[in-house]
LUMPAVO-294268 format. One record per atom (N, C-alpha, C): residue in one letter; chain; residue number from 1; x, y, z. Coordinates in nm, 3 decimals, decimal comma. Layout:
# residues N
+------+-----+-----+---------+---------+---------+
: type : mol : seq :      c1 :      c2 :      c3 :
+------+-----+-----+---------+---------+---------+
:    a :   A : NUM :       X :       Y :       Z :
...
+------+-----+-----+---------+---------+---------+
//
This chain:
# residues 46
+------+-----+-----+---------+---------+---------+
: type : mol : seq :      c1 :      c2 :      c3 :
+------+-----+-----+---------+---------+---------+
:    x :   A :   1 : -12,622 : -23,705 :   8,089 :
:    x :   A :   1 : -12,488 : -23,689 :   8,036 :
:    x :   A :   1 : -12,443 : -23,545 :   8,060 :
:    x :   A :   2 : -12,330 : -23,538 :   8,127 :
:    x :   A :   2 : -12,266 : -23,416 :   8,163 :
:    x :   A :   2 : -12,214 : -23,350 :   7,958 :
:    x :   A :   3 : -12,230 : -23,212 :   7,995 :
:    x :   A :   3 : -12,183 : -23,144 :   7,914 :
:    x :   A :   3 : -12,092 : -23,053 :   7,942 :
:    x :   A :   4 : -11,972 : -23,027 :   7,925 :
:    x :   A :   4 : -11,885 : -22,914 :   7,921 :
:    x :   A :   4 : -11,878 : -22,797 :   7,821 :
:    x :   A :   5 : -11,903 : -22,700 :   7,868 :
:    x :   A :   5 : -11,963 : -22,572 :   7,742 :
:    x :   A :   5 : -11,838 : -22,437 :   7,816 :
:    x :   A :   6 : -11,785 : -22,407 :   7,714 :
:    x :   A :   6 : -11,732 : -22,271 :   7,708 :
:    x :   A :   6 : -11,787 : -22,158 :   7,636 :
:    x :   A :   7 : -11,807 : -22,042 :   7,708 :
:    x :   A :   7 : -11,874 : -21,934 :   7,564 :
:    x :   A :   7 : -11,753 : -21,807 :   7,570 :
:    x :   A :   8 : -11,728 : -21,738 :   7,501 :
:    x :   A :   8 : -11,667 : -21,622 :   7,458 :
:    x :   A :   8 : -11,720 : -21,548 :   7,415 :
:    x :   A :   9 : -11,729 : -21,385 :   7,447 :
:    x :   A :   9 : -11,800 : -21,254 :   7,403 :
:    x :   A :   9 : -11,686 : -21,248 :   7,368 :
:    x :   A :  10 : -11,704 : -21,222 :   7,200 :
:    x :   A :  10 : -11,595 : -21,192 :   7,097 :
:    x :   A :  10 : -11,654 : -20,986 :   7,086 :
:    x :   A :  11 : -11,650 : -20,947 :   7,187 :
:    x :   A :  11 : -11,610 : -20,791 :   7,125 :
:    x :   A :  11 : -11,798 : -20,728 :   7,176 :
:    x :   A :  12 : -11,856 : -20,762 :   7,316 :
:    x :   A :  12 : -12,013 : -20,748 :   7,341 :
:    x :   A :  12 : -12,089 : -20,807 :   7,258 :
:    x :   A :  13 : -12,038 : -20,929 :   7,207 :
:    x :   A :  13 : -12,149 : -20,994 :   7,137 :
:    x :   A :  13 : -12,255 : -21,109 :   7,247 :
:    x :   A :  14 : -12,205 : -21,073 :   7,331 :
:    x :   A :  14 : -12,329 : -21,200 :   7,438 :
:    x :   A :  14 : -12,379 : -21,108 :   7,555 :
:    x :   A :  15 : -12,284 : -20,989 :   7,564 :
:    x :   A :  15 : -12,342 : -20,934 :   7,655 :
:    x :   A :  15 : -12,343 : -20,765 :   7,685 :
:    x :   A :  16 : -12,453 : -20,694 :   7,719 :
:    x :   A :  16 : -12,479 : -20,559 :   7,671 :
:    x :   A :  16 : -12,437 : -20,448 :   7,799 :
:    x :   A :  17 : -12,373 : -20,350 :   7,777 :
:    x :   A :  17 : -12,327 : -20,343 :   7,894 :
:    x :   A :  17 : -12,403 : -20,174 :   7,878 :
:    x :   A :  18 : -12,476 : -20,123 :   7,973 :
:    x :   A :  18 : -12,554 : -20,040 :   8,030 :
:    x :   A :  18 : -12,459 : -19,872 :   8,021 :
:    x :   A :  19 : -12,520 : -19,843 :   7,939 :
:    x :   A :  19 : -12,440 : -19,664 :   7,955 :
:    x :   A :  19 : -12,514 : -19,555 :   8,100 :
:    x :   A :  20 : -12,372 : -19,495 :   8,099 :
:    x :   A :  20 : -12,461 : -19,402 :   8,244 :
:    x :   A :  20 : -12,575 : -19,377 :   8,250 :
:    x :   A :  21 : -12,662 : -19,305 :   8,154 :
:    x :   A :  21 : -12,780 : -19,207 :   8,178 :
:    x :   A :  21 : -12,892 : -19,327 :   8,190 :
:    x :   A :  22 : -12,855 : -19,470 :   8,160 :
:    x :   A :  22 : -12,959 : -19,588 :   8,173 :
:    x :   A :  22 : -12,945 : -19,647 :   8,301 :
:    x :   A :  23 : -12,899 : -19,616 :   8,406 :
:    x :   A :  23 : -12,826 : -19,661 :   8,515 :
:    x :   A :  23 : -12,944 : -19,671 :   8,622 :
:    x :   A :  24 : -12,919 : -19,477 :   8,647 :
:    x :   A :  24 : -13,056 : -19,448 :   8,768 :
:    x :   A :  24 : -13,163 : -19,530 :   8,759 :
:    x :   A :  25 : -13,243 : -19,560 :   8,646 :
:    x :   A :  25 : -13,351 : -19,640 :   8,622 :
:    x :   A :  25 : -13,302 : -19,806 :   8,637 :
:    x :   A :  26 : -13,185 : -19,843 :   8,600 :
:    x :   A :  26 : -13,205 : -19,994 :   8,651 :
:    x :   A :  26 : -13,157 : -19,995 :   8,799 :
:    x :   A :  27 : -13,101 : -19,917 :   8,847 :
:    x :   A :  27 : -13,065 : -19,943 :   8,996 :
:    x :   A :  27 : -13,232 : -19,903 :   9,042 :
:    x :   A :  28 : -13,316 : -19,819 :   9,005 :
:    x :   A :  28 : -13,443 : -19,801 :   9,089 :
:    x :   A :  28 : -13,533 : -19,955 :   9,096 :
:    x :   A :  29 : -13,526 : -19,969 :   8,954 :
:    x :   A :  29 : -13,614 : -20,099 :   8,903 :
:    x :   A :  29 : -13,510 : -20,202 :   9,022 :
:    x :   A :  30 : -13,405 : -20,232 :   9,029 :
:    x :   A :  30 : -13,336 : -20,335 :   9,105 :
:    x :   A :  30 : -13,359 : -20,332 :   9,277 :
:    x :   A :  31 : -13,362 : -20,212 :   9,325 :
:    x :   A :  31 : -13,423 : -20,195 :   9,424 :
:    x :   A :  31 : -13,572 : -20,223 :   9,455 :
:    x :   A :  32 : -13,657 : -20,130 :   9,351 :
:    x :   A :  32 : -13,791 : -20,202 :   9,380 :
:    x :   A :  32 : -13,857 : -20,347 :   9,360 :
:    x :   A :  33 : -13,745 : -20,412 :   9,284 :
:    x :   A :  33 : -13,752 : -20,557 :   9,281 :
:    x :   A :  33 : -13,725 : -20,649 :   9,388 :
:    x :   A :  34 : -13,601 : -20,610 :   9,420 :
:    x :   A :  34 : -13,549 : -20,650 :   9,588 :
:    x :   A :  34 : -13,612 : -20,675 :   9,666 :
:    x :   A :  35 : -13,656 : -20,515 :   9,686 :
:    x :   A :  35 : -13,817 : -20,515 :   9,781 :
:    x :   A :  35 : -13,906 : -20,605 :   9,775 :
:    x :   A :  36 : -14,003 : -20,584 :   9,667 :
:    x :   A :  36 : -14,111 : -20,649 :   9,677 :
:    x :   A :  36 : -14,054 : -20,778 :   9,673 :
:    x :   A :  37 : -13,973 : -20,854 :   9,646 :
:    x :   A :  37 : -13,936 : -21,014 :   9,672 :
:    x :   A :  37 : -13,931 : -21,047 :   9,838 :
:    x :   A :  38 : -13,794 : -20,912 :   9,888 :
:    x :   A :  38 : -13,788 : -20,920 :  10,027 :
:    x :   A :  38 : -13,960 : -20,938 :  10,108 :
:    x :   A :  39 : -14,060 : -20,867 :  10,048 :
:    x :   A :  39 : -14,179 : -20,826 :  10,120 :
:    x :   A :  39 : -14,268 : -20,984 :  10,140 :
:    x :   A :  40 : -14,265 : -21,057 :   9,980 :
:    x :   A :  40 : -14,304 : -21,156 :   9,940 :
:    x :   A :  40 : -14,256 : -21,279 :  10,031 :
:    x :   A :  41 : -14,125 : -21,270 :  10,034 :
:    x :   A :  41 : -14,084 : -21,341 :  10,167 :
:    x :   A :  41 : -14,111 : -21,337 :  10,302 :
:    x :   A :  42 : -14,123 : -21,237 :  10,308 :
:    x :   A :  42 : -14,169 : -21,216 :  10,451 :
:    x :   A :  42 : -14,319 : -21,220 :  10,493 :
:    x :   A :  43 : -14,405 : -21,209 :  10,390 :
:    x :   A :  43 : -14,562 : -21,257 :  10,425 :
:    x :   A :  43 : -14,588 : -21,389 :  10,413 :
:    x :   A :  44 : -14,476 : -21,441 :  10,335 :
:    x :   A :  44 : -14,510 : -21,614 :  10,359 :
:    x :   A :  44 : -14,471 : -21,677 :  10,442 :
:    x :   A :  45 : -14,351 : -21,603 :  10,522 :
:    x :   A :  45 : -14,288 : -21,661 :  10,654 :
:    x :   A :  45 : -14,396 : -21,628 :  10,765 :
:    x :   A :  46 : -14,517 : -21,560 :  10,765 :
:    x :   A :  46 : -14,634 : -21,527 :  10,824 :
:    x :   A :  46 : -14,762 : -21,588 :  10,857 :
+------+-----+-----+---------+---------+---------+
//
């Protein structure tokens, strides 16, 4: 059975939004994640 769902962030209540000085560290972590997935892919295509 299909469900139809709407949600609303009434004011950041569903979702957290990242201040500058926390940034550098998730763009590093997002990159080195990238990577090693990209890497992971590519040794199994091997």
């Amino acid at each position: 059975m299909k469900k139809d769902t709407v949600l609303f962030d009434l004011g950041g209540t569903l979702a957290y939004y990242y201040e500058m000085p926390e940034f550098a560290d998730l763009l590093r972590q997002g990159i080195a994640e990238v990577q090693e997935y990209l890497l992971n892919e590519d040794a199994q295509r091997q």
